[in-house]
C-alpha positions in Angstrom: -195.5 53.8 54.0 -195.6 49.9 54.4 -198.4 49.5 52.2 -196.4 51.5 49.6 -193.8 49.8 50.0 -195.3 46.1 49.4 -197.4 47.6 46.2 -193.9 48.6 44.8 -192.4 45.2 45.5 -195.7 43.7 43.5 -195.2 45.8 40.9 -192.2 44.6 40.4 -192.8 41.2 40.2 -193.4 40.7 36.7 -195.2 37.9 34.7 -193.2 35.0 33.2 -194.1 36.6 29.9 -192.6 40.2 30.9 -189.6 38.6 32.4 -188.8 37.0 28.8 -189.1 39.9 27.1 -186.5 42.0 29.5 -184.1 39.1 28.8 -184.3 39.1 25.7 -183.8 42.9 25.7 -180.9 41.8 28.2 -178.9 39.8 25.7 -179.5 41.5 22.9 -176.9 40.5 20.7 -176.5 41.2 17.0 -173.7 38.1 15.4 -172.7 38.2 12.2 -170.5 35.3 11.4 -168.1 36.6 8.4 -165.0 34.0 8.4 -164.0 33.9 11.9 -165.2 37.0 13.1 -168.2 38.2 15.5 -170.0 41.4 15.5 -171.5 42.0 18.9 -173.4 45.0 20.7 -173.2 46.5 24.1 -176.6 47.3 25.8 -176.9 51.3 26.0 -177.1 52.1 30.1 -179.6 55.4 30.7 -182.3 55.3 33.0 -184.9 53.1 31.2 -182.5 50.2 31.8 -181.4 50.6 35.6 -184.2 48.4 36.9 -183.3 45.8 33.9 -179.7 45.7 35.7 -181.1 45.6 39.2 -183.4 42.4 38.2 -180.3 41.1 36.5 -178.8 41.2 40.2 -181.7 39.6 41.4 -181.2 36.5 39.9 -177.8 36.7 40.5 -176.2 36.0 37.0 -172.4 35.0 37.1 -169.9 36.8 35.2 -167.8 34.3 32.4 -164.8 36.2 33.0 -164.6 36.7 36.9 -166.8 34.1 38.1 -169.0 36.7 39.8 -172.0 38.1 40.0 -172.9 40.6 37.4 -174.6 43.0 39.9 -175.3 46.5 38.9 -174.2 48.5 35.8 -172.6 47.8 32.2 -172.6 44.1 31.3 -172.4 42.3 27.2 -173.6 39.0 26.5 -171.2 36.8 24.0 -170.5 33.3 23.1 -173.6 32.1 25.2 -172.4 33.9 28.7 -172.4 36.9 30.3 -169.5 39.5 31.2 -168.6 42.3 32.7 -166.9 44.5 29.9 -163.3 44.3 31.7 -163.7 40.8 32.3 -164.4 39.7 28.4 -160.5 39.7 27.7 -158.5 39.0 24.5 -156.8 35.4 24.3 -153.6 37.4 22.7 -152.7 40.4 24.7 -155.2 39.4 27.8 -156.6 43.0 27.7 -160.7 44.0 27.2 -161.9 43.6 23.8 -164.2 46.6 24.2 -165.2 46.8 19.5 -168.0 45.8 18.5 -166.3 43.3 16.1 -164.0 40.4 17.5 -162.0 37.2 16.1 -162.2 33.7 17.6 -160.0 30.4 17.4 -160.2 27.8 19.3 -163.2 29.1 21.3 -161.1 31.7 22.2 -161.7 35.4 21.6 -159.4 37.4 19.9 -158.8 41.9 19.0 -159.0 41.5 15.4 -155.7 43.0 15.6 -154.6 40.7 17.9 -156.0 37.8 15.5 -154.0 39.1 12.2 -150.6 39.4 14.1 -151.0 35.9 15.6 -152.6 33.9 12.8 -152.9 36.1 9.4 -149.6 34.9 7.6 -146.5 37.1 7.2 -144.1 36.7 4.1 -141.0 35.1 5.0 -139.5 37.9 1.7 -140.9 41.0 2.5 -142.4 40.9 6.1 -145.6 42.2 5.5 -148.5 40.6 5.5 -149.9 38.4 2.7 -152.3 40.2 0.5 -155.7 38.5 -0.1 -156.7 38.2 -3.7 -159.5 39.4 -5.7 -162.1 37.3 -3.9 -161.3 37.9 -0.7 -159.0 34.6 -0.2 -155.5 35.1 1.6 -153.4 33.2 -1.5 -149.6 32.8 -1.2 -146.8 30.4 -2.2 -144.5 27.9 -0.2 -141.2 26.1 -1.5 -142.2 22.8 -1.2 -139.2 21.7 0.7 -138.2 24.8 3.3 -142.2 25.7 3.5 -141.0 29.8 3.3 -144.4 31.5 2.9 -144.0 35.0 0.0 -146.8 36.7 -1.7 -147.1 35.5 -5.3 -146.1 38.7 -6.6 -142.0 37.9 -5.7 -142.1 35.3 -8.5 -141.9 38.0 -11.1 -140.6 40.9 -9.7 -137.1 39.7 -9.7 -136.7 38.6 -5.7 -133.3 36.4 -5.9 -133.1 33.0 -5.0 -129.9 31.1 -3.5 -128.7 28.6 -5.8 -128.2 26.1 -3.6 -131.1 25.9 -1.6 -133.3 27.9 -3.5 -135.2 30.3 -0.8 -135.8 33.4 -1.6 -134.2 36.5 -0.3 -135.1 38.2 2.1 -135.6 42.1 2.1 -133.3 42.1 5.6 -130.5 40.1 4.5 -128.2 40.4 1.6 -127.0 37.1 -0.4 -123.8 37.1 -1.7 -123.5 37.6 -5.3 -121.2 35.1 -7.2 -119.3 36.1 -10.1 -121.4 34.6 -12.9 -124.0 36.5 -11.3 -125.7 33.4 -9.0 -127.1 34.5 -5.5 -125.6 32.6 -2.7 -127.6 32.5 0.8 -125.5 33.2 3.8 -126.0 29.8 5.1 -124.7 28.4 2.3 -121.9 30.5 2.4 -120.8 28.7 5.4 -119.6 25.5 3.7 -119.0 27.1 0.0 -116.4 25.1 -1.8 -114.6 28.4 -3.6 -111.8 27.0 -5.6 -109.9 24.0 -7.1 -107.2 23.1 -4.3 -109.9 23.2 -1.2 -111.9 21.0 -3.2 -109.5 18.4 -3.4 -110.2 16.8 0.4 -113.7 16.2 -0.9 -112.2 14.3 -3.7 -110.2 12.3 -1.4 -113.7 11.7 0.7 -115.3 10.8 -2.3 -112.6 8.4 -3.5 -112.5 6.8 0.0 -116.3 6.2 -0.2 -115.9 4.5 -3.5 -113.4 2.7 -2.6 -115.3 1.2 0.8 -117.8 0.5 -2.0 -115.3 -1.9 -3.6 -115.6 0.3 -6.4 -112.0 2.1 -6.4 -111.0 4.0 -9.7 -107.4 3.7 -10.1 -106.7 6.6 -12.8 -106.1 10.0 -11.4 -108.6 11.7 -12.5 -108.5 15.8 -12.9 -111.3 17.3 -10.6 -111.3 21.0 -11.1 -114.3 24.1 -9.7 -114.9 26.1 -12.5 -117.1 29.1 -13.7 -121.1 28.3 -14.9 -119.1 30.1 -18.6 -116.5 27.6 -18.3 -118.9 24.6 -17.6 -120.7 25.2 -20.2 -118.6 25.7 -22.8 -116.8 22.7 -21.8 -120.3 20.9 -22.3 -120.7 22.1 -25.9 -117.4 20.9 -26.6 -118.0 17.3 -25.6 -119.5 15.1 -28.1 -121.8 13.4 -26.0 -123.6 13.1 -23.0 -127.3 13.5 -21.6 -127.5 16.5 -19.0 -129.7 18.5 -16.9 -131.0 21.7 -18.3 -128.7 23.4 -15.6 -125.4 21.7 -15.5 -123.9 22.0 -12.2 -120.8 19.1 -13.0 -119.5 17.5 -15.9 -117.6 14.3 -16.4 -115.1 15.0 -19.7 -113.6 12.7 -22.5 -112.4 14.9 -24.7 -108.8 16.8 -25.1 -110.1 20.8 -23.8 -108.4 24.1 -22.4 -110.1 24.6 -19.6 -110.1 27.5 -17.1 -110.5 26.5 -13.7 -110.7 28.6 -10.4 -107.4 28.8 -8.7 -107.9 30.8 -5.8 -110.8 31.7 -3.6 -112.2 35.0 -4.5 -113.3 37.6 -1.4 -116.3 39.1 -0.8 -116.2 43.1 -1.4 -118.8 45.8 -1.2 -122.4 45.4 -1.6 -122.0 41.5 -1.0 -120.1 40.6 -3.8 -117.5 38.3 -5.1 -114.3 39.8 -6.0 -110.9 39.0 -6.8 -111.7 35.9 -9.0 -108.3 34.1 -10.1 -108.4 31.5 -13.0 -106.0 29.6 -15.3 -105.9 27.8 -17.6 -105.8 24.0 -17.3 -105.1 21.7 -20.5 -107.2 18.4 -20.1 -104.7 15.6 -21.9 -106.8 12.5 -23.4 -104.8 9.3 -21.7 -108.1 7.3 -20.4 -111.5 7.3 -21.3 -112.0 10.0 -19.0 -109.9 13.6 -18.9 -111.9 15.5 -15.9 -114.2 16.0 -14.0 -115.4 19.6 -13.5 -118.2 21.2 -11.2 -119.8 24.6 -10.6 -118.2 26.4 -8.0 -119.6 28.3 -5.2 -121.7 25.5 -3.8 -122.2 24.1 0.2 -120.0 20.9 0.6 -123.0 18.6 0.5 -124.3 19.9 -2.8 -121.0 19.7 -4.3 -120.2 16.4 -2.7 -123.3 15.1 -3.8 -122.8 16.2 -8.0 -118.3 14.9 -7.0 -120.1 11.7 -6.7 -122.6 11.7 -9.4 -119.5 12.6 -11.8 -117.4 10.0 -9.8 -120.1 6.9 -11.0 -119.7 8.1 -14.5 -116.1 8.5 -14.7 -116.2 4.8 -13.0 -118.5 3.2 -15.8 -116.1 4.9 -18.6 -113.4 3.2 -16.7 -114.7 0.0 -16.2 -116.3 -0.5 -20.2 -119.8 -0.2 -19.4 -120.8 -0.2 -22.6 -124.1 0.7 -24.1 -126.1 2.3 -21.6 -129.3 4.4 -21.9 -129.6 7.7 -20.1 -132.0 6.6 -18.1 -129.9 3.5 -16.8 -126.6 5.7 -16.4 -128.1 8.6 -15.1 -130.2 6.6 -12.7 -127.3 4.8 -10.8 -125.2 7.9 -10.8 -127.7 9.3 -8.8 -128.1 6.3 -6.8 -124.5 7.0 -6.0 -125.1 10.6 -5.4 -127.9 10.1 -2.8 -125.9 7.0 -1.1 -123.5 9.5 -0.3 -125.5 11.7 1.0 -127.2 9.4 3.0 -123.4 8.3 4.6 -122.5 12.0 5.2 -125.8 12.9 7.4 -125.6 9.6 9.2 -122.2 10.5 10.2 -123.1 14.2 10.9 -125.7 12.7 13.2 -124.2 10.1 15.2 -120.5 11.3 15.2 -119.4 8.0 13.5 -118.3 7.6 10.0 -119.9 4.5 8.9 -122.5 4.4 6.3 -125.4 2.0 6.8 -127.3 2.3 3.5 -123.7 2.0 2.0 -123.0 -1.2 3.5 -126.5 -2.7 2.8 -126.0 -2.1 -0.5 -122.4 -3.4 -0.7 -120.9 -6.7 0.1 -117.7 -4.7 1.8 -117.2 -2.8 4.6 -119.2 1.0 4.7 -116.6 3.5 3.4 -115.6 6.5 5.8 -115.2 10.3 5.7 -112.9 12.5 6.7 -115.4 15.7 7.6 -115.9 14.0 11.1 -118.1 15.8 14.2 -121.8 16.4 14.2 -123.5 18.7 10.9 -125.2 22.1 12.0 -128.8 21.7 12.0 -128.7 23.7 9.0 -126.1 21.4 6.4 -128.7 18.6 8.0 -131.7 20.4 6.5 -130.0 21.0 3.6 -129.0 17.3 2.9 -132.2 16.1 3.5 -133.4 18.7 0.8 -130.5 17.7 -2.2 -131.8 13.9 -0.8 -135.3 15.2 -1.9 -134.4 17.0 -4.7 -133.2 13.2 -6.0 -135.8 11.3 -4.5 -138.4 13.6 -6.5 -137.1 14.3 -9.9 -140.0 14.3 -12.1 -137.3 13.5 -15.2 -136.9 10.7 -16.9 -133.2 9.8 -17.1 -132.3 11.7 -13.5 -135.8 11.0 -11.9 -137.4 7.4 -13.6 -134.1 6.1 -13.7 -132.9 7.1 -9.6 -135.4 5.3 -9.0 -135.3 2.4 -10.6 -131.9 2.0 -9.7 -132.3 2.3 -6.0 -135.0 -0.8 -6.3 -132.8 -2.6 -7.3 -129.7 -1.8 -5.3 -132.0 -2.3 -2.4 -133.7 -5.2 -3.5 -129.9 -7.0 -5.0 -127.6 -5.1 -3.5 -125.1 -2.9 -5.4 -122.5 -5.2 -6.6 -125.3 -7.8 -8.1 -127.0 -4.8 -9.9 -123.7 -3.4 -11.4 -123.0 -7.0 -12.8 -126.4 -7.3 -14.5 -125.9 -3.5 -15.9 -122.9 -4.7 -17.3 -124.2 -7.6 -19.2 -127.8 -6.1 -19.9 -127.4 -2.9 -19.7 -130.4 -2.7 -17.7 -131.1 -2.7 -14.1 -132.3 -5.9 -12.8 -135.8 -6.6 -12.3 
């Protein structure tokens, strides 16, 4: 019995030779790398394989997952080691990956359902993940500012944007719908300026700001919210002037009826503006300057931001700058615009209302606001986009000519830049 024994312990003692070839049957692996994903294959367990499993034990190969020994039964071979099957886990949900088809990232493997909700990207419009294209590529877009992610196809199947922000809306919320038929996001909404009379603190701001800027304009100057209609047809009545394709204010010099927004509509069903009351308001010619109109509907800082782009040209009317080019005027209204903007989310950070790029640029003291206390993290965001918006113009007049005008206000300060404006007509160089 002995004897029989020994001669079945020598026979199974294989050569070096044999002992490759049932390790390689061992690990048997078939990958397939296809982007990021593995195909792998289990070894089949029946009879012809329990003494391959029993040797396995013998040299006492360590499980990845567990840190112990393999032993008898079931075991897969992956990413160089080997496991038990409830040990080779799933980086997501930390449950066996048990398909013959994984994901990895990071070195770490990954269901390939698992993968797709953790890194395949959702749109931020409809929720659903981003189609790939006809080669196989996941394509979408991305506002360049706010970085929301929607499939391609919402740029021409009539998805809304907010006209303040411009992100998309989303298939879960509803924007409000203004009465000229502009979509308004319900964080803008927050800090809509709606009508004529709650606009006027602004224009007190506004007027305080230029006035800390040494730059105070003593008429009275009309500032009224109107309707996109009315701002337009007030622009085609003007005789001159050099605007953006979409006019969001308007400095006037001519004698006009204009109707203006006198109270601030609701919001009725289905998200939409109702209850609109206007008048008329008869613009009377006794300066160079007979209004100042903007769009209304717009978040404080966006309005704020065009009040004192309209504010710069009402000034330069008032003060006989003659002779200017569009690029020249529009550039340092726009300087004016982003200086404010730059005060208003320096005081919304810090709680005070000084304004250190105002006072660089000005041999006075930094004006002061009245909208004191900190910004919500939102009106921040959104000021650093309308500072974008500026920064980046790709236009001549708004864009070449901001900045232009900011080198040199930052290079000669405001006052010396306005003086050689006024005798060049030209910024400084």
């Amino acid at each position: 019995m002995s004897n029989l024994h020994g001669l079945s312990r020598r026979a199974l003692i294989p050569s070096l030779l044999l002992v490759k070839m049932l390790l390689l049957r061992m690990f048997h692996q078939r990958v397939s790398q296809q982007g990021s994903h593995i195909s792998l294959s289990y070894p089949q367990v029946d009879s012809g394989d329990y003494w391959m499993l029993q040797f396995v034990g013998y040299f006492n190969l360590t499980c990845a997952g567990c840190r112990k020994p393999i032993g008898h039964g079931r075991f897969l071979s992956c990413m160089d080691e080997v496991w038990h099957p409830q040990c080779f886990k799933c980086y997501a949900c930390n449950k066996p990956i048990s398909e013959y088809e994984f994901a990895m990232h990071e070195d770490q493997p990954y269901h390939k359902s698992c993968y797709k909700d953790f890194f395949h990207p959702k749109c931020d419009v409809c929720k659903n993940f981003i189609p790939t294209n006809k080669n196989g590529l996941i394509e979408y877009r991305a506002h360049p500012f706010w970085m929301q992610k929607y499939c391609p196809s919402h740029e021409d199947d009539g998805t809304p944007r907010c006209c303040s922000c411009e992100r998309m809306e989303p298939t879960d919320i509803k924007y409000i719908t203004l009465d000229d038929g502009r979509k308004l996001c319900l964080e803008c909404l927050t800090s809509a300026t709606m009508d004529s009379p709650e606009c006027q603190h602004l224009y007190m701001d506004i007027q305080e700001f230029f006035e800390g800027l040494n730059m105070k304009v003593e008429q009275q100057v009309p500032l009224l919210l109107v309707e996109r209609q009315a701002l337009n047809e007030a622009l085609e009545a003007e005789k001159s002037g050099h605007h953006l394709p979409e006019t969001r204010g308007l400095c006037l010099s001519e004698e006009q009826i204009v109707r203006t927004i006198l109270k601030r509509p609701t919001i009725g069903p289905g998200n939409r503006i109702m209850d609109m009351i206007t008048g008329p308001y008869k613009l009377v010619r006794r300066c160079e300057v007979t209004a100042i109109l903007i769009l209304y509907g717009l978040p404080r800082l966006q309005t704020g931001s065009i009040l004192a782009h309209e504010m710069m040209h009402a000034y330069l009317r008032l003060k006989g700058y003659r002779s200017l080019s569009p690029q020249v005027e529009e550039g340092i209204c726009q300087v004016l615009s982003h200086l404010w903007l730059e005060s208003e989310i320096i005081a919304g950070a810090s709680g005070n209302t000084a304004s250190s790029s105002a006072s660089s640029s000005s041999s006075s003291a930094a004006p002061t606001s009245s909208k004191k206390g900190a910004k919500t993290e939102f009106e921040k965001k959104l000021g650093a986009f309308i500072k974008n918006q500026i920064e980046t113009d790709s236009s001549v007049e708004y864009g070449d000519g901001f900045r232009a005008g900011i080198q040199a206000v930052e290079q000669y300060g405001l006052r010396s830049t306005l003086d050689h404006m006024r005798l060049t007509g030209s910024f400084p160089y």
